[in-house]
Residue, then its C-alpha position, 0 to 999 in steps of 0.5 A: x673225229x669227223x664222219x669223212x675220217x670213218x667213211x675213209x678208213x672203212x673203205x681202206x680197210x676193206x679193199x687192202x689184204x693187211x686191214x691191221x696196218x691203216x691207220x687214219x690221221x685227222x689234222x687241221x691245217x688253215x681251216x681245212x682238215x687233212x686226213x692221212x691215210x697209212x698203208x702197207x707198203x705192199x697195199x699202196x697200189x690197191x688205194x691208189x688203183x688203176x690211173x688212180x681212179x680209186x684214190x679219186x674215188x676216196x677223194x670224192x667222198x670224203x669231199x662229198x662227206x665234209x661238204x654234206x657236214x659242213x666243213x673242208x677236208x682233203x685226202x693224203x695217202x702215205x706208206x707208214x713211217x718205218 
């Protein structure tokens, strides 16, 4: 697990009303670490934000993040499978 999949599910913890339901995914797919993000269906809105600055925001960290440990990573937001 990579220090961009804990910085993402912290922040995702703290700004959705159901913290028990994110789940953090991290995969390899061509050389760059994918990191999927799980919400409640109800909390999609509070990640994506306004214009979606906030995922934006997660975006950047995690680039920031990957970039500072020397590897690639990208963020996916997904509702849980039902």
């Amino acid at each position: 697990m990579s220090q961009a999949r804990d910085v993402v599910e912290v922040i995702a913890r703290a700004l959705v009303d159901e913290p028990e339901v994110v789940q953090v995914t991290e995969t390899e797919q061509r050389g760059v670490a994918v990191i999927e993000l799980f919400v409640a269906p109800d909390d999609l809105g509070r990640v994506i934000g306004r214009l979606g600055r906030t995922a934006s925001a997660l975006r950047t960290l995690v680039g920031v993040t990957s970039e500072y440990h020397d590897f690639d990573a990208t963020l996916e937001i997904r509702e849980p499978p039902v």
